[in-house]
Structure formats: structure tokens, C-alpha cells
C-alpha positions as CSV (number, residue, x, y, z in Angstrom):
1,X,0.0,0.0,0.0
2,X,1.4,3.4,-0.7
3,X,1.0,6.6,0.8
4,X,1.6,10.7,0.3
5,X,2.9,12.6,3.4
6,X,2.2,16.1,2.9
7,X,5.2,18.3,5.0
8,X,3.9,20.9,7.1
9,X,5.3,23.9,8.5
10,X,4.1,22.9,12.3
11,X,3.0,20.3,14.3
12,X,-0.4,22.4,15.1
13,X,-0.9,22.3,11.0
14,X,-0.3,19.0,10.9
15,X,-3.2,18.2,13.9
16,X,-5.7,20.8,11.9
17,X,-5.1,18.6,8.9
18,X,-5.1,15.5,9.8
19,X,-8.7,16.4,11.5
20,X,-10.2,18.4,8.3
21,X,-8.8,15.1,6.1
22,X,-10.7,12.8,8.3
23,X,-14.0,15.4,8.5
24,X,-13.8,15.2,4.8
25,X,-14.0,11.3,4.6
26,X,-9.6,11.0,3.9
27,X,-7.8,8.7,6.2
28,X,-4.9,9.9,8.0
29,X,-2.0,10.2,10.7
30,X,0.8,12.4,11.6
31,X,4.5,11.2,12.2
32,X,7.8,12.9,12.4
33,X,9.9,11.8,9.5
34,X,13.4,13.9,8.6
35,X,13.8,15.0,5.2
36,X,17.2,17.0,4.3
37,X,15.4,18.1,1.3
38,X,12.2,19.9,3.1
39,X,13.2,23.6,4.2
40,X,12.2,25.6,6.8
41,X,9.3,22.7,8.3
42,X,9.1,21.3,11.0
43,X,9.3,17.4,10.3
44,X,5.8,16.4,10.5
45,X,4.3,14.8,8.0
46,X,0.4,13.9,7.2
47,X,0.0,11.0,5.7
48,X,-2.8,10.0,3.4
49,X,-3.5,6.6,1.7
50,X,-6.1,7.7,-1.1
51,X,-6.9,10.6,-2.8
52,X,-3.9,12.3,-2.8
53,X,-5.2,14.8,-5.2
54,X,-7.6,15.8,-3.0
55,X,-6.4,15.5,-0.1
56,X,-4.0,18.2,-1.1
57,X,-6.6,20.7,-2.6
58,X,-8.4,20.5,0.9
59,X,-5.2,20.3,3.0
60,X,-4.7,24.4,0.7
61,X,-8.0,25.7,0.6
62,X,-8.3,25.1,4.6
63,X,-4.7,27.4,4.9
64,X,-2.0,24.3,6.0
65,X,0.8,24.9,3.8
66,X,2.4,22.2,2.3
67,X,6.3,22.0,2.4
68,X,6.7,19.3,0.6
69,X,5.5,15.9,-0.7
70,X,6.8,12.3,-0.8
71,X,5.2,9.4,-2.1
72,X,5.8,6.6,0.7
73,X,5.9,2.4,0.1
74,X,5.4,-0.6,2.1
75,X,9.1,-1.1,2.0
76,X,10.1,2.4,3.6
């Protein structure tokens, strides 16, 4: 199974999204991952399973500003 985390720039945007994702029918948890490529966040990550497109449009149009994205696998 693969998943999108969406970077955030804190661990309060992260909580407010995870919430509106699951409000909005989108399954999904936060965890802390470190990613030398993601500037200025924080190191939280929301990940999604499904709907990644979507996911993202709602994660933007509710104001949690996305860092950075990183398609995730079983195996990682």
C-alpha cells in the first residue's frame, strides 16, 4: 500500500489537517519523519492513503501549507 505525506510547517498544521482530512471522509496520521530536502518545516508529515489529489486541494483551501510531498511504500 502506498501513501503521500504532505510536509507541514508545524505540528499544530499538521493536527488541523489531519482532522479536516478525516472530516472530509480521507484517512490519515501524523508522524515525524526527517527530510534534508524539506526547508524551513518542522518534520511532521500527514500521511494519506487515497486521494492524494484531493487531499492536497483540501489540505490548501483550509490554509496548512504544504512544504513538501513524498510518495511513501510498504518497504520504507
Amino acid at each position: 500500500m502506498s501513501s503521500l505525506c504532505f510536509y507541514v510547517s508545524s505540528i499544530t498544521n499538521a493536527m488541523r489537517g489531519k482532522e479536516i482530512l478525516e472530516k472530509n471522509g480521507i484517512r490519515a496520521h501524523i508522524s515525524r519523519l526527517a527530510d534534508e530536502n524539506i526547508k524551513n518545516g518542522c518534520g511532521y508529515c500527514v500521511f494519506v492513503y487515497s486521494g492524494f489529489d484531493e487531499a492536497e486541494e483540501i489540505l490548501r483551501s483550509s490554509g496548512i501549507r504544504i512544504r513538501g510531498t513524498k510518495k511513501m511504500n510498504d518497504a520504507e
